[in-house]
C-alpha positions as CSV (number, residue, x, y, z in Angstrom):
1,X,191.7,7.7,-85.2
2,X,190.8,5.0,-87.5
3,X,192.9,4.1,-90.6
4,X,192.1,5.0,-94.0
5,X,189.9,2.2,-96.0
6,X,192.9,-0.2,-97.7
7,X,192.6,-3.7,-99.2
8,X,193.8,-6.5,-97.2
9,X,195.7,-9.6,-98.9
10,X,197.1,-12.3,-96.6
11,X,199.4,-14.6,-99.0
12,X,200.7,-18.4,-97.3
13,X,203.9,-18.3,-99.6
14,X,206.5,-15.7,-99.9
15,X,205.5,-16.1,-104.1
16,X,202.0,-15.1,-103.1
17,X,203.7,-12.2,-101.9
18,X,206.2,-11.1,-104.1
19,X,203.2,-11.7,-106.9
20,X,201.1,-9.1,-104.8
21,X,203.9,-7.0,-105.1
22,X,204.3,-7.2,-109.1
23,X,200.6,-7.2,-109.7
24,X,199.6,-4.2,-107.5
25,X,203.1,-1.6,-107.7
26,X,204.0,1.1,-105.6
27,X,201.9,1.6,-102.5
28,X,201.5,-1.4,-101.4
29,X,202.7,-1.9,-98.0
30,X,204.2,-5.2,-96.4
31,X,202.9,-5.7,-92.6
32,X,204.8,-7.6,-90.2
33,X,205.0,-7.2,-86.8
34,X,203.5,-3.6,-86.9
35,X,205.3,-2.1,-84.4
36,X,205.9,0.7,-87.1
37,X,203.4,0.0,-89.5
38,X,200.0,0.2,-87.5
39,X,200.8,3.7,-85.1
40,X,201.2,4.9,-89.1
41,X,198.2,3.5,-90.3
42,X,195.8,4.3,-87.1
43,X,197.5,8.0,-87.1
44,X,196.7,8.0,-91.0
45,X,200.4,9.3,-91.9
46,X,200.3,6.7,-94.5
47,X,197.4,5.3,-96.3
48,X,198.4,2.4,-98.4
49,X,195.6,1.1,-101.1
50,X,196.9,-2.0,-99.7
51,X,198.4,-3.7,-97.0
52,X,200.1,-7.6,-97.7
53,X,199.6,-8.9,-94.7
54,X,203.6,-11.6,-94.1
55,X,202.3,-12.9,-91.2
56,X,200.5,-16.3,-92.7
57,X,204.1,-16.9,-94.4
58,X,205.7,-19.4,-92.2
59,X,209.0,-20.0,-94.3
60,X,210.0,-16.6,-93.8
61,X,210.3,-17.7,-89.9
62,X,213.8,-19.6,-88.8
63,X,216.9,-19.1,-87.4
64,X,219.4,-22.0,-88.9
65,X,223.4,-22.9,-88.6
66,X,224.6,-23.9,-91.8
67,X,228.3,-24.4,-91.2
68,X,229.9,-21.2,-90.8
69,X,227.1,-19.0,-92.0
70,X,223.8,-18.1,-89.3
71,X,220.4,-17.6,-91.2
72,X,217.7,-15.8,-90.0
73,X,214.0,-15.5,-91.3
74,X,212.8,-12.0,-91.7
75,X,209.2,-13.1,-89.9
76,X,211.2,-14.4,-87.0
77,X,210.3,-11.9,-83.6
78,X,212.9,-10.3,-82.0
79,X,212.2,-12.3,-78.9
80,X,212.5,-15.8,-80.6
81,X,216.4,-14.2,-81.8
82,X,217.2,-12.6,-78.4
83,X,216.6,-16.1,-76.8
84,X,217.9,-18.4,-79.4
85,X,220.5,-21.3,-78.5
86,X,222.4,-21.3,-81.9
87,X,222.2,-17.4,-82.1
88,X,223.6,-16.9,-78.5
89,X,226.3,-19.2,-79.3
90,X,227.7,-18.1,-82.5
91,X,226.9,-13.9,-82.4
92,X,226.2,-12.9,-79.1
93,X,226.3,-9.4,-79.8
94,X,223.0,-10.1,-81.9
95,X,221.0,-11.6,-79.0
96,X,222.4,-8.6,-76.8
97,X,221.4,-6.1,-79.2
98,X,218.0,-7.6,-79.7
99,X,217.4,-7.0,-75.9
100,X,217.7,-3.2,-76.6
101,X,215.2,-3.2,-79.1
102,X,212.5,-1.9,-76.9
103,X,209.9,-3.7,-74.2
104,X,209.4,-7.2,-74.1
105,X,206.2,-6.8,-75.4
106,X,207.8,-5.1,-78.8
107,X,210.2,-7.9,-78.9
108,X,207.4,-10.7,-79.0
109,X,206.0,-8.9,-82.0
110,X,208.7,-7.4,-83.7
111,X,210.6,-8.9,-86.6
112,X,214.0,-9.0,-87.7
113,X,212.6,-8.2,-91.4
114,X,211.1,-5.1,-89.6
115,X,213.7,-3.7,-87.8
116,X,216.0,-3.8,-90.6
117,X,213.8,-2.8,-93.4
118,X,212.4,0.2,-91.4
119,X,215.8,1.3,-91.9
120,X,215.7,3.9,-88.9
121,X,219.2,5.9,-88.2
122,X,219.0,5.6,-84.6
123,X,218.4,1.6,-84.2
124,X,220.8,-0.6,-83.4
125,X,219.7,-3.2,-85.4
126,X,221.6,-2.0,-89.5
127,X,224.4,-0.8,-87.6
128,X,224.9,-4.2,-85.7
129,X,224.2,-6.1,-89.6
130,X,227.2,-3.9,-91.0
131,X,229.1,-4.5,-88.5
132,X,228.9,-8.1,-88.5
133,X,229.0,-8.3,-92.3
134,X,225.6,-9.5,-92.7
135,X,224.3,-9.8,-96.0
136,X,220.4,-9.3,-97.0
137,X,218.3,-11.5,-98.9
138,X,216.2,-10.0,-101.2
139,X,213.3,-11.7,-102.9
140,X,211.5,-10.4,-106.4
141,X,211.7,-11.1,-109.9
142,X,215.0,-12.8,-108.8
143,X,216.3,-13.6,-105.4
144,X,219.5,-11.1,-104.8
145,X,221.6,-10.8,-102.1
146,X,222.6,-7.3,-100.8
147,X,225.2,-6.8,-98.2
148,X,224.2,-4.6,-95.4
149,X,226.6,-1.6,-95.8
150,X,225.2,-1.5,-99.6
151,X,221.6,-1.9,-98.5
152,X,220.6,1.2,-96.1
153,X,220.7,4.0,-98.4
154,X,219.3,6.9,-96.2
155,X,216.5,7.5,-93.3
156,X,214.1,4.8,-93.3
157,X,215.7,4.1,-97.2
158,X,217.3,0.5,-98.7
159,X,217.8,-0.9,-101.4
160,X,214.8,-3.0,-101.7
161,X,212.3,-2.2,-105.0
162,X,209.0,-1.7,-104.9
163,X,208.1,-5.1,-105.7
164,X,210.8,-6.8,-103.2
165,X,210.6,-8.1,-99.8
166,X,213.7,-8.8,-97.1
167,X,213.4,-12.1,-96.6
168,X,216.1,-13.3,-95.2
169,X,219.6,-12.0,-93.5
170,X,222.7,-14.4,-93.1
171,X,225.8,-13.7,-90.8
172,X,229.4,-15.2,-91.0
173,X,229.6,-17.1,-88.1
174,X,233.5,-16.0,-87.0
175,X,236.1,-18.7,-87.1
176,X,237.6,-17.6,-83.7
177,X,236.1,-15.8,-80.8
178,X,235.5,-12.1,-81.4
179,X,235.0,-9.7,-78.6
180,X,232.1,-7.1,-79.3
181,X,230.5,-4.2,-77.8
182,X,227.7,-2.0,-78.1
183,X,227.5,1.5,-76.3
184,X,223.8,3.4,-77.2
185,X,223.3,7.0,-75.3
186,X,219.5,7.6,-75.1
187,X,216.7,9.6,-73.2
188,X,215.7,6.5,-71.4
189,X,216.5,2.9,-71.5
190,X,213.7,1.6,-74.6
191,X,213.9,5.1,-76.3
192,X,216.0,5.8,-79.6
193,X,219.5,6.2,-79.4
194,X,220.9,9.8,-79.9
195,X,224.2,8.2,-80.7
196,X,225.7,4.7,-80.7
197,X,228.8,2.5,-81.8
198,X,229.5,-1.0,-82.3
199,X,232.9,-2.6,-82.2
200,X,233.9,-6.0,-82.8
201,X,237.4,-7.3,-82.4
202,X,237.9,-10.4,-84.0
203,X,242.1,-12.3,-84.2
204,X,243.0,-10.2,-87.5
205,X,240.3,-7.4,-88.1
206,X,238.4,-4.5,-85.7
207,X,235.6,-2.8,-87.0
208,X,233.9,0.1,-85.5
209,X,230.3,1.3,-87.1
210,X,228.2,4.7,-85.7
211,X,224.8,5.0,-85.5
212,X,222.2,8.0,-84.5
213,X,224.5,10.3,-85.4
214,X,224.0,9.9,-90.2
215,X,220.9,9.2,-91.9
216,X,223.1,5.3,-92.0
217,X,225.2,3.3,-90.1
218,X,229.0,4.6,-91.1
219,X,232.4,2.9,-90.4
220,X,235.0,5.8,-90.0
221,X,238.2,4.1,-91.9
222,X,240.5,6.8,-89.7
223,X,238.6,5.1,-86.5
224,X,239.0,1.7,-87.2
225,X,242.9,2.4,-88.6
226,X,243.4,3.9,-85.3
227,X,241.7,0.6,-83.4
228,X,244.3,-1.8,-85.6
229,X,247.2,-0.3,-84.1
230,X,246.5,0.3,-80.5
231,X,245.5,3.5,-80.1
232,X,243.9,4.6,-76.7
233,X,240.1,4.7,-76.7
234,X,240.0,8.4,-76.8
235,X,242.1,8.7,-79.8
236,X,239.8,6.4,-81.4
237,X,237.0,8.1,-80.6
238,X,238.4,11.3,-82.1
239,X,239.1,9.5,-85.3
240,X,235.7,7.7,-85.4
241,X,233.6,11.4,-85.0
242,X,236.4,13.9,-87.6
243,X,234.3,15.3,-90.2
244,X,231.2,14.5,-88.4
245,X,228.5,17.5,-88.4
246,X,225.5,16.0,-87.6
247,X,222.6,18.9,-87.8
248,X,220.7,20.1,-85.2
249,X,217.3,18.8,-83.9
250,X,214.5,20.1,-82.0
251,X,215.8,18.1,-79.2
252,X,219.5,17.9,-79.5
253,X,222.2,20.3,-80.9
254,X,224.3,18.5,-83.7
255,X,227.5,19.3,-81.7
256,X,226.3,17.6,-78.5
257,X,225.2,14.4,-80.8
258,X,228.8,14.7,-82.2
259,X,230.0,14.5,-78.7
260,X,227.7,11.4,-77.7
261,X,229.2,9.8,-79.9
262,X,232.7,10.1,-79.0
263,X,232.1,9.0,-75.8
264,X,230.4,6.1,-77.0
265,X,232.8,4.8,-79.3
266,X,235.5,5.3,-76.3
267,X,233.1,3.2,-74.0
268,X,232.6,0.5,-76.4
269,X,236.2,0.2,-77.5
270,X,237.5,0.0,-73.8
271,X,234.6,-2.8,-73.4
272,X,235.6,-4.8,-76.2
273,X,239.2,-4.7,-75.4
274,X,238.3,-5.5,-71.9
275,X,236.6,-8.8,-73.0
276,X,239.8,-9.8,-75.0
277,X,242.0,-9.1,-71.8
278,X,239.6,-11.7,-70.2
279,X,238.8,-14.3,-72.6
């Protein structure tokens, strides 16, 4: 199937854009690497009167170390972050993640812009930005910036207005070596997650954020309490899934998702502490 007739605008600035944006409204769809965008289009689930097309906007494409903060494009592919020097150095966790983020051939055209504007509950990519304390640069009338537990707001909902684009994220680069982890229970290897958990141990802090398993990444206080004073993995765990009751799919049970998870979050905590035992 063919998509539905749209107008095409390709700006070279991200103004050009954001005027699109104002001038045309609601509707108007931002195409960057696709990977989400076109299967939509072709399988005419959405038709957009318009498509802006980013991929003529070169300034939106970087990766840069600026001192203690890491800033990274939104146009930038998922392959250029996964094999970045300055990325791999200073949050290794984000390279690794990006290597999850389906085939290689997904990762070439994928962007970092994409995967967290698409703002899908079972990718790894928000809950990996909350964890890390990224915060999300927002371009409109005004530039804004929006940190990334305040910016996913539901399934495949953020905070960004109809006449904004994500065009930048920026992660604290940490001041010590932090240990991380990242446990992801799926089908098969590139498919979505039914349940996931970060955790990052840094000197003075320990974070813990689910995903799969809410319509948005969520960092269970009881968990991460838990994680700060030594508990064993599996008491962590428990904390980190109390009061979840994820509902049931067509392909999973909400109690068996509920039970992914646990196990995750145990994985990923023993991994993490491992790391620290061995630094």
């Amino acid at each position: 199937m063919k998509p539905a007739r749209f107008a095409y605008h390709a700006p070279a600035t991200a103004a050009e854009a954001v005027a699109l944006l104002a001038e045309h409204g609601p509707g108007t769809r931002l195409l960057a690497g696709g990977q989400t965008l076109m299967p939509l289009l072709a399988s005419r689930t959405v038709r957009p009167p318009r498509i802006v097309d980013l991929n003529r906007v070169p300034e939106l494409a970087f990766v840069t170390r600026d001192g203690s903060r890491l800033r990274i494009g939104a146009l930038t592919r998922l392959r250029h972050v996964e094999n970045d020097p300055a990325v791999r150095a200073a949050l290794p966790l984000l390279a690794e993640v990006t290597a999850l983020a389906g085939p290689v051939q997904v990762r070439h055209r994928a962007t970092v812009g994409g995967a967290l504007a698409y703002a899908d509950p079972a990718a790894e990519y928000p809950a990996v930005a909350v964890a890390l304390d990224a915060r999300i640069e927002v371009r409109g009338d005004e530039i804004r910036q929006v940190d990334a537990a305040e910016f996913f707001l539901g399934a495949h909902r953020t905070a960004l207005g109809a006449t904004e684009l994500l065009a930048a994220v920026e992660f604290p680069v940490p001041s010590a070596p932090a240990a991380y982890a990242i446990e992801r229970i799926a089908p098969r290897a590139t498919g979505p997650a039914l349940a996931g958990a970060v955790v990052v141990l840094g000197p003075a802090t320990g974070r813990i954020v689910l995903f799969g398993v809410t319509p948005t990444p969520v960092r269970p206080a009881a968990a991460e309490a838990a994680l700060a004073r030594g508990a064993a993995p599996d008491e962590v765990a428990e904390a980190a899934v109390e009061g979840l009751d994820p509902p049931d799919t067509p392909t999973i049970r909400g109690v068996s998702r509920r039970a992914l998870a646990r196990g995750a979050v145990a994985r990923a905590v023993a991994t993490a502490r491992d790391k620290v035992t061995h630094a």
